[in-house]
C-alpha positions as CSV (number, residue, x, y, z in Angstrom):
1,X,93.6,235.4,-24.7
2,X,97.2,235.5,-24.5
3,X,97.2,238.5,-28.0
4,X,100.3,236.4,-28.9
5,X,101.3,234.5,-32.5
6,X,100.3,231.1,-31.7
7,X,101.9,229.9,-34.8
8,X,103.1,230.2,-38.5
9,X,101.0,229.5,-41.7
10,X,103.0,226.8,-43.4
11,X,101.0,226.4,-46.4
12,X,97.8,225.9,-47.6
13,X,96.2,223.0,-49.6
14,X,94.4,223.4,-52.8
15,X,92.0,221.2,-53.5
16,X,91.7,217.9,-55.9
17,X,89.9,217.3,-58.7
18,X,87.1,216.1,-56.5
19,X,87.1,219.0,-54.5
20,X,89.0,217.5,-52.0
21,X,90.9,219.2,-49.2
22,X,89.4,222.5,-49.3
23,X,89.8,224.8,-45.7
24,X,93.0,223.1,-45.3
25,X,95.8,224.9,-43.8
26,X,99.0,223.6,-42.1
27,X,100.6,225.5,-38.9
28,X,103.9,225.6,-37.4
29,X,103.6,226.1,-33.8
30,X,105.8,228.9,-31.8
31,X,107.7,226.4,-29.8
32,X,108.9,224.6,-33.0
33,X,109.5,228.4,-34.2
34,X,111.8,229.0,-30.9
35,X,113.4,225.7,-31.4
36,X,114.6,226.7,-34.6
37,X,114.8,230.5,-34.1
38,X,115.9,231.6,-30.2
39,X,115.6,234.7,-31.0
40,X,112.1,234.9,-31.1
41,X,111.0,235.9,-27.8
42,X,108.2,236.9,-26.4
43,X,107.7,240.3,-25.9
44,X,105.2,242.3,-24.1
45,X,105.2,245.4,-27.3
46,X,102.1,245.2,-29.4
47,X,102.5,247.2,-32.9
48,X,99.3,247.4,-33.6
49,X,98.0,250.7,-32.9
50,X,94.8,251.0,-33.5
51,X,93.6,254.4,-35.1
52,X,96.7,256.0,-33.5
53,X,99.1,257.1,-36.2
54,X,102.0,256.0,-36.7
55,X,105.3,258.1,-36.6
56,X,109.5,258.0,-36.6
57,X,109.0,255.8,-33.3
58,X,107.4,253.5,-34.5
59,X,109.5,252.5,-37.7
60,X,111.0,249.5,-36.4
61,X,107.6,248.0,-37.9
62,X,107.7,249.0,-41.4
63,X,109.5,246.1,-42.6
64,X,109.1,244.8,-46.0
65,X,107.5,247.3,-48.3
66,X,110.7,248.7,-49.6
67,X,109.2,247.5,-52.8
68,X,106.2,249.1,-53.0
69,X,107.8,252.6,-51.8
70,X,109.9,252.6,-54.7
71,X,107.0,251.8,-56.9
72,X,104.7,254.6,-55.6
73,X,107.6,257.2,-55.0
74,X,108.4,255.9,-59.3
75,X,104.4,256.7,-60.5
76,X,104.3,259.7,-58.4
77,X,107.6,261.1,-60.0
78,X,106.0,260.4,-63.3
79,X,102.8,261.4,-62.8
80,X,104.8,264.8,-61.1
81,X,106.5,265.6,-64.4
């Protein structure tokens, strides 16, 4: 209702030898989060865009593929020459 992270998957179980446990999953809540972390804030900016493309604006949400850039700029380089 709210569209806002309700929480943080902590980890999830695998199960026993008896099958055991499965569909487990443990959650940190967001006020434990902001306990810890102050600065995360709610905010009223959604990045999800829909079918809208993304552009320059908008690269505040790229975060954490610098990785897999370097990997697809490295096979397109070789593939290129």
């Amino acid at each position: 209702m709210t569209v806002l992270v309700i929480g943080m998957l902590t980890e999830i179980t695998a199960p026993d030898e008896h099958e055991r446990g499965q569909g487990i999953a443990y959650v940190t809540p967001t006020h434990v989060l902001r306990e810890t972390w102050p600065e995360l804030a709610e905010r009223e900016v959604c990045p999800y865009r829909g079918l809208e493309p993304f552009t320059a604006e908008h690269a505040q949400w790229f975060e954490g593929r610098q990785d897999a850039v370097e990997q697809v700029l490295a096979n397109l380089a070789r593939q290129h020459g």
